[in-house]
C-alpha positions as CSV (number, residue, x, y, z in Angstrom):
1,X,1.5,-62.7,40.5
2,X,-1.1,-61.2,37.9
3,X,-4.4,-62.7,37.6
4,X,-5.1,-62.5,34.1
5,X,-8.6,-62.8,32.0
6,X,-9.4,-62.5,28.2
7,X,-12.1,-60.2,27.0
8,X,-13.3,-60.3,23.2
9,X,-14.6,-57.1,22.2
10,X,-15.9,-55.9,18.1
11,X,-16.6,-52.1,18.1
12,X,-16.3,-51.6,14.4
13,X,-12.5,-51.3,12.9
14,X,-10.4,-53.0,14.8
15,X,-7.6,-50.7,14.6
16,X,-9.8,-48.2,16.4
17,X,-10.2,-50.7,19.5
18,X,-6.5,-51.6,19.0
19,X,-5.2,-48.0,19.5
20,X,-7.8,-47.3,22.5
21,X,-7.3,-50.4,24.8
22,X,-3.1,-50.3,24.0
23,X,-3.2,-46.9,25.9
24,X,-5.6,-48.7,29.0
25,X,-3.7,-49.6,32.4
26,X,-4.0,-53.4,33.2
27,X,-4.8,-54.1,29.4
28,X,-1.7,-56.8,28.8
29,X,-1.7,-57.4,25.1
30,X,-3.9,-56.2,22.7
31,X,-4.5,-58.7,19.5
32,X,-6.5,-57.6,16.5
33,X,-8.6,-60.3,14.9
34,X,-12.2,-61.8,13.8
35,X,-14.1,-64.1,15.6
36,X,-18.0,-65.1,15.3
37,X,-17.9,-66.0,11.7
38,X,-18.4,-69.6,10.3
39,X,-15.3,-70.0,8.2
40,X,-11.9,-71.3,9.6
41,X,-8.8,-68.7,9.2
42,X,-10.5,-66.1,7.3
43,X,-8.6,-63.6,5.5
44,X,-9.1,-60.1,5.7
45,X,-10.3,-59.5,2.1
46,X,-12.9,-62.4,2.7
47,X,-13.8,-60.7,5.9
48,X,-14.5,-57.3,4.5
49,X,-16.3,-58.3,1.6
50,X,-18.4,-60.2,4.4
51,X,-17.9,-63.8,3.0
52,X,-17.1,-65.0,6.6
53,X,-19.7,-63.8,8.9
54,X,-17.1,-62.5,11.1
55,X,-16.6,-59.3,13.0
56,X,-13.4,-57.2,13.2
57,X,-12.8,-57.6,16.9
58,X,-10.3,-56.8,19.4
59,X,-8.9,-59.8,21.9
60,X,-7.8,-58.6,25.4
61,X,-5.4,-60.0,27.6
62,X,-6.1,-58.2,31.2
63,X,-4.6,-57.6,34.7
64,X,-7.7,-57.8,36.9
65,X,-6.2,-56.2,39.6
66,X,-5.0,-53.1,37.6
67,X,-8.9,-53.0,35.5
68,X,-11.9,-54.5,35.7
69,X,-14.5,-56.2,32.9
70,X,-16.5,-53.7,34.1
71,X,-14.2,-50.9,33.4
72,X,-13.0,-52.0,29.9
73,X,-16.9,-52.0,29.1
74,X,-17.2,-48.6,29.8
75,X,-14.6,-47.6,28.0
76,X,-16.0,-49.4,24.9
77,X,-18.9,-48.0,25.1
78,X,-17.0,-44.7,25.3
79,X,-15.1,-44.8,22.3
80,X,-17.6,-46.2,19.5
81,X,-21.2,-46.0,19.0
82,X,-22.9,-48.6,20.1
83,X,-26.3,-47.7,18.7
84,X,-25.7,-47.7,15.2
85,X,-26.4,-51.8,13.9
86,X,-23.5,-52.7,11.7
87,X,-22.2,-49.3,11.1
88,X,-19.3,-47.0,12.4
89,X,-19.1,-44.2,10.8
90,X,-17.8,-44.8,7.7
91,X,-17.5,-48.2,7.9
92,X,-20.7,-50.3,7.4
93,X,-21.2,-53.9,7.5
94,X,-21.9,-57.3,9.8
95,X,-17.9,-57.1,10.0
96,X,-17.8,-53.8,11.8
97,X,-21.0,-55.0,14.4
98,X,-20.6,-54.4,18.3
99,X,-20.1,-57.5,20.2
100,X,-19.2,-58.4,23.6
101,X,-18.1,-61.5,23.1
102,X,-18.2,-62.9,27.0
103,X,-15.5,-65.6,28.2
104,X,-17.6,-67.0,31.4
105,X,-21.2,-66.4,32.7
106,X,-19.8,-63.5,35.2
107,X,-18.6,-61.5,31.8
108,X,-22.2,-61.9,30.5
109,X,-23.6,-61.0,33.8
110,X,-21.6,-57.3,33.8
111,X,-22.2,-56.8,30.2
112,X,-26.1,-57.2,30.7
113,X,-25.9,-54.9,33.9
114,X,-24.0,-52.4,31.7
115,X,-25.9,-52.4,28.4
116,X,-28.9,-52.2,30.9
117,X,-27.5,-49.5,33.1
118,X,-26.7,-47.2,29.6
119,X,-29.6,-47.9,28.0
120,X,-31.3,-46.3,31.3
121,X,-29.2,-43.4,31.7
122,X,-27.0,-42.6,28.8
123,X,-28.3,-44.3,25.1
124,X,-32.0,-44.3,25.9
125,X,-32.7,-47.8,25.3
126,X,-30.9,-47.7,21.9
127,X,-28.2,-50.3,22.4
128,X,-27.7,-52.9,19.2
129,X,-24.7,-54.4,20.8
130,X,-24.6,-58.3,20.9
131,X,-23.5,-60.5,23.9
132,X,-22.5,-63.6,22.6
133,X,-20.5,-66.6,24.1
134,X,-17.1,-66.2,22.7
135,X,-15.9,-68.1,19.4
136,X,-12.7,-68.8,17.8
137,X,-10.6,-65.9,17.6
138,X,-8.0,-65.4,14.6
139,X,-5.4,-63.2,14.5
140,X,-5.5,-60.5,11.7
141,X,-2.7,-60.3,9.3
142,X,0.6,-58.5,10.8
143,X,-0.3,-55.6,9.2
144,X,-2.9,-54.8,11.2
145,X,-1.9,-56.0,14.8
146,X,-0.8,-52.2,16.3
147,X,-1.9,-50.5,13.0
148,X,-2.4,-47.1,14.6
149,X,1.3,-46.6,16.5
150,X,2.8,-47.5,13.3
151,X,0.2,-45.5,10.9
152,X,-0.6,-42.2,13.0
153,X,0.3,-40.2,9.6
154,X,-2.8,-42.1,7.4
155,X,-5.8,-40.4,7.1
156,X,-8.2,-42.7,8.6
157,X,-5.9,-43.0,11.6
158,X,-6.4,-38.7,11.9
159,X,-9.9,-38.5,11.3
160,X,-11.4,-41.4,12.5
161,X,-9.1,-42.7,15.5
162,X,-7.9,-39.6,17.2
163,X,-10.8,-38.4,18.0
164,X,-11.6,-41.7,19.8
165,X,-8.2,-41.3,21.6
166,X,-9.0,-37.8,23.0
167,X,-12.3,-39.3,24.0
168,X,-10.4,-41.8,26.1
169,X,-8.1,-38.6,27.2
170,X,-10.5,-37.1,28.5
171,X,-13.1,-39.6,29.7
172,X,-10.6,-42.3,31.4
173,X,-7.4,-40.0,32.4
174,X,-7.5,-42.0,35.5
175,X,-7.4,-45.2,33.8
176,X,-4.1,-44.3,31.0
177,X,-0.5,-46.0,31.0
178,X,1.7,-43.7,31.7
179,X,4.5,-42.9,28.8
């Protein structure tokens, strides 16, 4: 029988982390959404424009006996740069922030030992990324739930996400579903 947990993660555009953890062994479902805002059901246009307060975020749905918090950490700190304060890349704003967004004290126990651990060894100290107790989550519109499998030929999916996927190719090979 699978033990499963939920971890809330917001890493800047959400179809970024969507297309990542979809690819991740143990990761269950993978729901694109917003969560640590102060409006009820925001809308993606309200959202963007930052009306909300919300971040684009990613919810998990995880076999802990096939991954570990710990392990989808690392691989979110992989695959986005979490030293840039409401920026990635291109995109800029409180919606695209890094969050982890814990579920239970032991979540915000491993994310403090991993921010502190990279700050020591890989980001010099340079870590913005919030832990926060998790909110409401909201689902995104259906447009945007699995954006990249259904988008690969859309420019932002070639420049932005693939090089994030080959990152994850190369970084977590161990850690892939197999096609």
């Amino acid at each position: 029988m699978k033990t499963l947990e939920t971890a809330t993660l917001a890493n800047g555009c959400f179809w970024c982390a969507d297309a990542v953890f979809r690819k991740v062994k143990g990761i269950e479902s993978v729901k694109s959404g917003y969560t640590g805002g102060h409006v009820k059901n925001p809308a993606y246009r309200e959202v963007v424009n930052e009306l909300t307060g919300h971040a684009e975020a990613v919810q998990l749905k995880f076999d802990v006996d096939k991954i570990s918090f710990r392990e989808i950490l690392m691989i979110f700190f992989t695959t986005h740069d979490p030293t840039t304060l409401n920026r990635q890349g291109y995109d800029v704003g409180t919606q695209y922030r890094s969050v982890i967004f814990y579920e239970n004290q032991t979540q915000k126990r491993i994310a403090e030992e991993v921010i502190e651990e990279l700050n020591s060894t890989t980001f010099d100290g340079k870590i913005v990324t919030k832990i926060e107790s998790a909110k409401t989550f909201y689902d995104a519109e259906e447009v945007h739930q699995d954006f990249y499998n259904r988008n690969q030929e859309f420019p932002y999916c070639q420049v932005i996400i693939n090089p994030k996927l080959e990152k994850l190719r190369q970084v977590f090979k161990d850690k892939l579903k197999t096609s």
